[in-house]
C-alpha positions in Angstrom: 137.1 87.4 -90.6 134.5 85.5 -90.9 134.9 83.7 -94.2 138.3 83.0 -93.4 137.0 80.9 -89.6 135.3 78.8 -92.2 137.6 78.2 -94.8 140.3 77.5 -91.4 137.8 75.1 -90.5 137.2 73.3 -94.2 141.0 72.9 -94.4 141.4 71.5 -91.5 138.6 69.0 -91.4 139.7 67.8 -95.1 143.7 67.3 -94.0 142.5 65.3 -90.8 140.1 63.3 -92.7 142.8 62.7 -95.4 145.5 61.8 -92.8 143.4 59.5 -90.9 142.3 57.7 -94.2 146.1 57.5 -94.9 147.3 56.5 -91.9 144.7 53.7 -91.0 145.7 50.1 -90.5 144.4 47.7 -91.8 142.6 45.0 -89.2 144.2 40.9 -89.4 142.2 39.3 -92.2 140.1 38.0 -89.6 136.5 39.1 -90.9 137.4 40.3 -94.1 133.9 41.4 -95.1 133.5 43.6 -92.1 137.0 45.0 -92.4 135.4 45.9 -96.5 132.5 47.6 -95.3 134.5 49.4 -92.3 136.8 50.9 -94.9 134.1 51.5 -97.3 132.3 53.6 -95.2 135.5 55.6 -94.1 136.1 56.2 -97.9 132.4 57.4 -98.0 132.8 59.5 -95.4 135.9 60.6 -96.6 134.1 61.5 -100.3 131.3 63.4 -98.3 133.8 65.5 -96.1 135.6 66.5 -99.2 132.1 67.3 -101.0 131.0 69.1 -98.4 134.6 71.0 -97.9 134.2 72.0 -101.5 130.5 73.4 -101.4 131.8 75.3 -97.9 134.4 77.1 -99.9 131.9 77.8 -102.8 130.1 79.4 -100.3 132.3 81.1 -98.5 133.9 83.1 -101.3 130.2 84.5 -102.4 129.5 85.5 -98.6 132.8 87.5 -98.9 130.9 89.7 -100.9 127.8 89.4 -98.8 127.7 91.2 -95.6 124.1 89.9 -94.9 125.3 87.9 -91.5 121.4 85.8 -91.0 122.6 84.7 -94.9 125.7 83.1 -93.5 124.3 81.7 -90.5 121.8 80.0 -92.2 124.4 78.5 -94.6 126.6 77.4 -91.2 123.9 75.2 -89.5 122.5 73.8 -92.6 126.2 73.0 -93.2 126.3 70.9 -90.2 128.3 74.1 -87.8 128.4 73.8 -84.1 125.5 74.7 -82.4 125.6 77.9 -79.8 129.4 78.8 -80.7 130.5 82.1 -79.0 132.9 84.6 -80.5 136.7 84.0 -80.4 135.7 80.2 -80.7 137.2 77.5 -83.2 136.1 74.2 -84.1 137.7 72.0 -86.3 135.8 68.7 -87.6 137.8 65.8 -86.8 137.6 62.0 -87.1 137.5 60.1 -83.6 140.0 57.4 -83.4 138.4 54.1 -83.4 139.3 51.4 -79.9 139.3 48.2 -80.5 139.2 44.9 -78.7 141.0 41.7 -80.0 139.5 38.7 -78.6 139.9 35.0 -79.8 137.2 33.0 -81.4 136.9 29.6 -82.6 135.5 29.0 -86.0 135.1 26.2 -88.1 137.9 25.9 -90.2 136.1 23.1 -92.2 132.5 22.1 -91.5 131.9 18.2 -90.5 129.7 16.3 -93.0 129.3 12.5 -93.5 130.5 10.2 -96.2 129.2 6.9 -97.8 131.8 4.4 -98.0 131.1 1.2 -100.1 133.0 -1.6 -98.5 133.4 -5.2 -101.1 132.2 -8.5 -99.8 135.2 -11.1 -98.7 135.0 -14.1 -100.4 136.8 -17.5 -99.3 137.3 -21.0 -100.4 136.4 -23.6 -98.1 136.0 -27.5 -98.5 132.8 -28.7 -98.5 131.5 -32.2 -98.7 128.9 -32.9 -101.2 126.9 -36.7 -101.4 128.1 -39.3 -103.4 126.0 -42.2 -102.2 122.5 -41.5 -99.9 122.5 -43.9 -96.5 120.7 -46.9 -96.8 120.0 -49.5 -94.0 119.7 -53.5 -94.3 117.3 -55.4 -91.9 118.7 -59.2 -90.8 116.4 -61.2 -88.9 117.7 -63.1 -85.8 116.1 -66.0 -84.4 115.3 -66.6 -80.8 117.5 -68.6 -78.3 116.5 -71.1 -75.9 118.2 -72.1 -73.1 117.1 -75.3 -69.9 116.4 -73.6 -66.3 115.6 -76.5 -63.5 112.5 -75.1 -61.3 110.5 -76.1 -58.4 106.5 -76.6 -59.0 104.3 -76.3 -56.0 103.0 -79.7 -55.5 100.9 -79.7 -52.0 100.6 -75.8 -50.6 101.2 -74.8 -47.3 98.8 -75.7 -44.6 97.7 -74.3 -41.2 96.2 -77.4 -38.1 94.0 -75.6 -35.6 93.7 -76.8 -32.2 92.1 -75.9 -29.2 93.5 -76.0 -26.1 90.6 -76.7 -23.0 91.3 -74.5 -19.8 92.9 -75.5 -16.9 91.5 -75.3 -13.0 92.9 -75.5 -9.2 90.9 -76.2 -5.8 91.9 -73.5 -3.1 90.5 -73.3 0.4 89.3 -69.8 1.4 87.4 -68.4 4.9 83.8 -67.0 4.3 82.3 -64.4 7.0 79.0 -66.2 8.4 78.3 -64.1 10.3 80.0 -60.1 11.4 80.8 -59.2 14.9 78.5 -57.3 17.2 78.2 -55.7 20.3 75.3 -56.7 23.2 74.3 -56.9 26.7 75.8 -59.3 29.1 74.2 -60.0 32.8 77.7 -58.9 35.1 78.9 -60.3 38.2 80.5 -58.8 41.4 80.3 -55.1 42.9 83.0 -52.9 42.7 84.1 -52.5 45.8 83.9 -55.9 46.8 87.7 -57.1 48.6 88.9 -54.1 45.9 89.6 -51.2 48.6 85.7 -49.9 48.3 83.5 -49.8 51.6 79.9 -49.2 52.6 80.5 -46.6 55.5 78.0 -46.1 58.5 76.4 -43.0 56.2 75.7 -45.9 53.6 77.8 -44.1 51.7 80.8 -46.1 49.1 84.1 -45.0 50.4 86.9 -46.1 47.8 90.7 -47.2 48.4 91.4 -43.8 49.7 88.9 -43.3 52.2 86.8 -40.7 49.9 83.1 -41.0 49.4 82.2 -41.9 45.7 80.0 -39.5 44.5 79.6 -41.1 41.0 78.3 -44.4 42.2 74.7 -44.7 43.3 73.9 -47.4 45.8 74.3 -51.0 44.0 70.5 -52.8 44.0 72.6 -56.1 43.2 71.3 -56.1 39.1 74.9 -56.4 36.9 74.7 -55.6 33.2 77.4 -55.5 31.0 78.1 -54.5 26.8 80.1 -57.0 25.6 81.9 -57.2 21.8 80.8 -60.6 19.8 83.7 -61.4 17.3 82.8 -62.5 13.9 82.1 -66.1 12.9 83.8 -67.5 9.8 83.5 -70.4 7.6 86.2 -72.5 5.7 85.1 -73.7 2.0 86.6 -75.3 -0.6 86.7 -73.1 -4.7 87.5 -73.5 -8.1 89.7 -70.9 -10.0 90.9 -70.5 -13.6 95.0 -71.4 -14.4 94.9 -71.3 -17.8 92.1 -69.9 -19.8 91.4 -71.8 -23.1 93.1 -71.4 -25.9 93.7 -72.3 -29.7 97.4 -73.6 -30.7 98.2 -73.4 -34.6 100.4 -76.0 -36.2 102.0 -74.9 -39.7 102.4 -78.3 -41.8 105.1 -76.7 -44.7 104.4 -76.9 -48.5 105.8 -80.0 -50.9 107.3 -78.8 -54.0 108.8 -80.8 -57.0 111.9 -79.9 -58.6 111.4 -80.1 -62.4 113.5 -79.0 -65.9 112.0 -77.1 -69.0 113.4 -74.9 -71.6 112.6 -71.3 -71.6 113.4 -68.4 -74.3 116.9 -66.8 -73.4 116.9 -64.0 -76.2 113.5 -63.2 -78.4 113.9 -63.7 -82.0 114.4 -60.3 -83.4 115.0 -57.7 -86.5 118.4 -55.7 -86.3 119.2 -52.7 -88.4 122.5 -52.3 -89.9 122.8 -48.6 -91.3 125.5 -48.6 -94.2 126.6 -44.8 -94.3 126.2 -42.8 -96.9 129.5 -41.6 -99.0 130.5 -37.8 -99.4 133.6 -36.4 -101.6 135.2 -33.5 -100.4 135.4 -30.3 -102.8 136.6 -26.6 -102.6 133.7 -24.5 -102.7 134.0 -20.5 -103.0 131.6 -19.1 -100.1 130.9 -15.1 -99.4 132.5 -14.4 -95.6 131.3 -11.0 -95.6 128.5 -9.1 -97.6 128.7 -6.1 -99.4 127.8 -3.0 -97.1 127.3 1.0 -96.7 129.3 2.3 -94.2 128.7 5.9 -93.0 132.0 8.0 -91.8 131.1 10.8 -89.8 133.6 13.8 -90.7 134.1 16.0 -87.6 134.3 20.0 -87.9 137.8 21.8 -87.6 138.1 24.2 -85.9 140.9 27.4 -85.9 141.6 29.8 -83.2 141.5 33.4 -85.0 142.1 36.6 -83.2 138.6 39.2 -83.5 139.4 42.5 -83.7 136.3 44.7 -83.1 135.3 48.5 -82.2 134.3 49.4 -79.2 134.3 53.5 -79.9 135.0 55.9 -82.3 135.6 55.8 -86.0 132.9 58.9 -86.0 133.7 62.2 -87.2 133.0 65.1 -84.8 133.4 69.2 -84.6 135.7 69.7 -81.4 137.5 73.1 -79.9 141.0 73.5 -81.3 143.0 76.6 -81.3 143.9 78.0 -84.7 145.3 81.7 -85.6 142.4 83.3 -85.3 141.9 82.0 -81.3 145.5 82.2 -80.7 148.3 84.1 -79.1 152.1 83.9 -79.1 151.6 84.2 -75.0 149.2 80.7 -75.4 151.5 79.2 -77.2 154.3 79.6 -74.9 152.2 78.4 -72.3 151.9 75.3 -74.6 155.4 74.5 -75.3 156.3 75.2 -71.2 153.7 72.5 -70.7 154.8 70.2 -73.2 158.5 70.3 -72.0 157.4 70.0 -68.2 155.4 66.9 -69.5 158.7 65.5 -70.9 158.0 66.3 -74.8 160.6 68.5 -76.1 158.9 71.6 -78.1 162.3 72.9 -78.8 162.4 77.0 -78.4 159.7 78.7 -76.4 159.1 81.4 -78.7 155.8 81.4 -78.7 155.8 80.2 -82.5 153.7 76.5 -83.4 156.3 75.3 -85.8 157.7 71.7 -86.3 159.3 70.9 -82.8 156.1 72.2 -81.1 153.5 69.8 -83.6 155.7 66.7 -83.0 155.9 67.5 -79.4 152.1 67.7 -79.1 151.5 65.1 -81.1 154.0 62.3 -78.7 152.2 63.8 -76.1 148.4 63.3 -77.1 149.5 59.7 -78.0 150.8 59.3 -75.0 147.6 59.9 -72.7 145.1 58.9 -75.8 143.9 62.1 -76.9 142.9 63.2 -80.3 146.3 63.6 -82.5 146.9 66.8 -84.6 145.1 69.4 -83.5 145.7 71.6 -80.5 142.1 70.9 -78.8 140.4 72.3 -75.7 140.8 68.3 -74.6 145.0 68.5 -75.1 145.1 71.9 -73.5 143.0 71.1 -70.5 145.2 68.1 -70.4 148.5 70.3 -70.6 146.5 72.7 -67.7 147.0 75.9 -70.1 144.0 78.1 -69.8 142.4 79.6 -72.8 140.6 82.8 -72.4 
C-alpha cells in the first residue's frame, strides 16, 4: 500500500496548492511590485509542486513493481518526505495560509521640486523736468551811506588832589606812683595794761581784766616797737595823647568834555548778488519701477495616506498530519462529525462517511478558529478533541 500513501499524498498536495493559487486575493494595489513578485513566487511554487507531483507518480508506478523497500526510501527523502514517519501515519503537503497586517503609510504622492519663474520689469511714465536755461547770477554794486552822530570828546581827563591831613593831640592829667608802699618799724607807746584792766600783782606777775595771770607776756623793760604799713606816694603830671592819627584826604576834580558833530559810515559800500533762476520744461519720461528678476517657487511634496498590507507568517508550503483512507476509520469519522455538530457546524448524518456535509462542516469550522482549511489535520482533530490511535 505503499505506492498508493504516495500517490494519496501527490494528489493531495497538487489540489491544495491549486486551490490556494485559485482562491488567493489579490492585496490593494498598494505596492504593486511586491504584490508581482509575491504572486510570482506562489506560481513558481505552484510550477515546482506540480513538477515534483509528476516525477513522484513516475516513480511511484516503477516501485509498484519494485519490492526493494531501501529503493523507495531513498526516493522519499530525496523527494523531500517527512523525516521519522511511523507506520499508519499520513502527511499531506500543504500551503500555510499567509497573516497579514494592514497598516497606513504616508507616501509622496508627488515629490517637491523648485521652479524658476521669470518675472517682467514694470515700467511707468513720470514727468520729469529737464533744463532750458542754466542759473546765472548778476553782481550790482552798492555804495556806502553816511549818516551825522553828535559825540562828546574828552577835553581835560579826570583828576585826583591829594592832601594830607596832620594828626590831632589832647593834654590829660594822670597820677604816677613815686614811690610803692612798704612796711617798717615804728618806736610804740604805752603798756598794755596800763588803765586797760591789766595789773602787776605782788608775784610781779601781769594779771589781765579777769584776774588771770598772763602767761604770754614777759615782763615789759619799757622799749615799744611797732611794724607799721607806709602807703604809696603818688605824683600828678600832665601827657599828650593821639585823637586823630594823620591822614591823607583825596579830592576827585571830574573830567571836561566837548560835545562835537561828525559824519560817520551808516552802511559799507557793498557788492550784492542777485541769482536769476535757471528755467526747466516739464516732460513725460518712461522710467523702469521694477527690474527684471528670477524668482524661485519652492513646490512642496504631497503626500497620500495608503493602506500597507504586509505578511507577518505563512505563505510557506509544509508536510502536516492529515487523515486520509488509509489512516482512517468509519468509528474516527463519527467521532469527527459528533465533534463538529457539538462545536455548532452541522456535518449532517453521523454515519461515519466524510462526504459533502461533513467537508463543509470542517471546513466553517477550521475558519472559524484559524486552522488550516481542507484537510482533516492532526491540528483540526486535536482541536475537535478526537483521538487518533
Amino acid at each position: 500500500m505503499n505506492y498508493k500513501r504516495a500517490l494519496m499524498a501527490a494528489a493531495g498536495s497538487m489540489a491544495l496548492l491549486v486551490a490556494a493559487c485559485e482562491t488567493t486575493q489579490p492585496v490593494a494595489a498598494v505596492d504593486s511590485s511586491a504584490e508581482t513578485a509575491r504572486i510570482a513566487e506562489l506560481e513558481r511554487q505552484l510550477y515546482a509542486a506540480r513538477t515534483q507531483n509528476s516525477s513522484l507518480t513516475t516513480q511511484v508506478t516503477t516501485l509498484q513493481t519494485s519490492s526493494n523497500s531501501s529503493s523507495y526510501d531513498s526516493v522519499a527523502v530525496s523527494a523531500g518526505y517527512p523525516p521519522n514517519a511511523r507506520a499508519g501515519q499520513c502527511f499531506s503537503r500543504v500551503l500555510i495560509p499567509e497573516i497579514t497586517q494592514t497598516t497606513a503609510e504616508e507616501v509622496i504622492d508627488q515629490p517637491g521640486g523648485t521652479e524658476i519663474r521669470i518675472i517682467q520689469a514694470t515700467y511707468d511714465f513720470v514727468d520729469e523736468q529737464i533744463l532750458v536755461k542754466e542759473e546765472t547770477v548778476r553782481y550790482t554794486v552798492i555804495p556806502a551811506t553816511y549818516e551825522t552822530i553828535t559825540e562828546q570828546v574828552l577835553v581835560q581827563p579826570e583828576l585826583r588832589e591829594v592832601r594830607v591831613i596832620a594828626a590831632v593831640y589832647e593834654d590829660y592829667s594822670e597820677e604816677i606812683l613815686i614811690r610803692p608802699a612798704y612796711t617798717t618799724w615804728k618806736p610804740g607807746a604805752g603798756l598794755i595794761g596800763g588803765g586797760s584792766g591789766y595789773r602787776t600783782g605782788p608775784d610781779g606777775r601781769i594779771y589781765g581784766p579777769d584776774g588771770q595771770a598772763l602767761t604770754t607776756l614777759i615782763q615789759p623793760t619799757g622799749e615799744i616797737l611797732c611794724k607799721v604799713e607806709v602807703p604809696p606816694k603818688y605824683k600828678t603830671v600832665t601827657r599828650k595823647r593821639l585823637v586823630s592819627a594823620e591822614r591823607t584826604d583825596v579830592t576827585i576834580i571830574p573830567a571836561e568834555y566837548s560835545t562835537i558833530t561828525k559824519q560817520v559810515i551808516a552802511q559799507p559800500p557793498r557788492v550784492e548778488e542777485v541769482i536769476i533762476p535757471a528755467e526747466y520744461r516739464t516732460i513725460k519720461v518712461r522710467v523702469e519701477v521694477t527690474p527684471a528678476r528670477e524668482e524661485t517657487i519652492t513646490i512642496p511634496a504631497t503626500y497620500k495616506t495608503i493602506e500597507k498590507i504586509s505578511i507577518v507568517s505563512g505563505g510557506n508550503l509544509e508536510w502536516r498530519e492529515v487523515i486520509c483512507d488509509t489512516n482512517s476509520t468509519p468509528e474516527l469519522i463519527s467521532q469527527v462529525q459528533s465533534a463538529l455538530a457539538a462545536a455548532g457546524h452541522n456535518p449532517g448524518r453521523t454515519d461515519g462517511v466524510f462526504g459533502m456535509s461533513t467537508l463543509r462542516a470542517m471546513e466553517a469550522y477550521q475558519r472559524a478558529n484559524g486552522l488550516i482549511v481542507g484537510q482533516l489535520t492532526m491540528e483540526t482533530m486535536s482541536s475537535l478533541g478526537v483521538t487518533h490511535h
